[in-house]
C-alpha positions in Angstrom: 49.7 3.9 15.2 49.5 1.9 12.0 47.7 -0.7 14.1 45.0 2.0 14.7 45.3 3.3 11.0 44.6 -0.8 9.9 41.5 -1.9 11.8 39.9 1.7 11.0 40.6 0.6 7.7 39.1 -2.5 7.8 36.0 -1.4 10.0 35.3 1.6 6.9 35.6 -1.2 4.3 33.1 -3.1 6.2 30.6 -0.2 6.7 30.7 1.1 3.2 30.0 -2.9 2.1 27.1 -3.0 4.1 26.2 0.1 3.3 26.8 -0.8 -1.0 24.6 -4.5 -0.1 22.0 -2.7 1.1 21.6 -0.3 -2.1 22.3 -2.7 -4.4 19.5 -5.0 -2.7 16.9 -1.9 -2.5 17.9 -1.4 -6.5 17.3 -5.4 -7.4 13.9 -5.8 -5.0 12.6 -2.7 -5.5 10.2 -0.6 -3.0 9.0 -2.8 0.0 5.0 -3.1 -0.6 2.8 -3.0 2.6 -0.6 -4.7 3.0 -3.2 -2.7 4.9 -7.2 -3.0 5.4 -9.7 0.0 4.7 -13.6 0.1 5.3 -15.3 2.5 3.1 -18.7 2.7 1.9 -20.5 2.5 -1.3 -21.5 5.7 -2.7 -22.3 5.4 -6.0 -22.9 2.4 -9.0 -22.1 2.6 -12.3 -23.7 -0.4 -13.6 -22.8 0.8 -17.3 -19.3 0.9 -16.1 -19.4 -2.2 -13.5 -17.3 0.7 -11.7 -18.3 0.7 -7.7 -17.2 4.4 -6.0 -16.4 4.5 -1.9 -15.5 6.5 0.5 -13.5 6.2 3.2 -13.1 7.5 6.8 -10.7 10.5 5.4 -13.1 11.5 2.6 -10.8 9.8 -0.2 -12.8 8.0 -2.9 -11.8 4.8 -3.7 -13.4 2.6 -7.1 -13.2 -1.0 -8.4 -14.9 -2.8 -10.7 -17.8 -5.7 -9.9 -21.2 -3.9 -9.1 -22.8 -7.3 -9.0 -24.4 -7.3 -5.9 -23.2 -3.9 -4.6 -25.7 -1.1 -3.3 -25.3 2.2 -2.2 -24.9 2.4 1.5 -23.1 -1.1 2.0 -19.8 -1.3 3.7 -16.8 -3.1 2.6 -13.4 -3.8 3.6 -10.9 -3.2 0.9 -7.2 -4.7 1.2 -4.8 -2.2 0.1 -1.2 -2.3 -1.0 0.7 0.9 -0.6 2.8 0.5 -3.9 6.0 0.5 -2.2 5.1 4.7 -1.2 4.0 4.8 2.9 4.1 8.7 2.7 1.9 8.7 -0.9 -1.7 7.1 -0.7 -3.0 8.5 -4.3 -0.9 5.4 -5.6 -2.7 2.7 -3.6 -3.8 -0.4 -5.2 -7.2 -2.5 -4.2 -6.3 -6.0 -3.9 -9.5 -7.5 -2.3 -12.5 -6.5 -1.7 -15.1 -7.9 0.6 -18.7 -7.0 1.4 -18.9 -5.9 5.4 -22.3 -5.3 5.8 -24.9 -2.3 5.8 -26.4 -0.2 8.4 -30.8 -0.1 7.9 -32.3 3.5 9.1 
């Protein structure tokens, strides 16, 4: 019985090390950030502002800066980094943005 009692002993303190590792490594790296792409289109310029509004597919608005060559009714493709919050995208962060072309009438 003390056998038993010693390798359940030994298999908890290995469970609640990993277990402490892995918390302690979430609390020194932080969130894990994901990369993801998103095409929107331009909606509006504000060339007072150099602010550029989209829209994406889900009717969220998305801005950056850089009208520059911009006009309403171009696509881009945006890349996004979720900010370490999958569930959360009002947090999201433009990282790169890249003109994707336009549809004429």
């Amino acid at each position: 019985m003390k056998k038993f009692f010693g390798w359940f002993s030994l298999v908890l303190w290995i469970l609640v090390a990993a277990i402490l590792g892995g918390m302690i490594n979430q609390w020194i790296n932080g969130p894990k950030h994901e990369i993801y792409p998103l095409t929107v289109q331009v909606i509006e310029l504000d060339r007072e502002g150099d602010i550029v509004t989209c829209v994406d597919g889900a009717d969220n608005f998305w801005e950056f800066y850089g009208v520059e060559d911009w006009q309403t009714g171009d696509f881009a493709s945006l890349l996004m980094d979720d900010n370490g919050t999958p569930e959360n995208i009002y947090d999201d962060v433009i990282t790169m943005t890249h003109y994707a072309g336009t549809f004429e009438s």
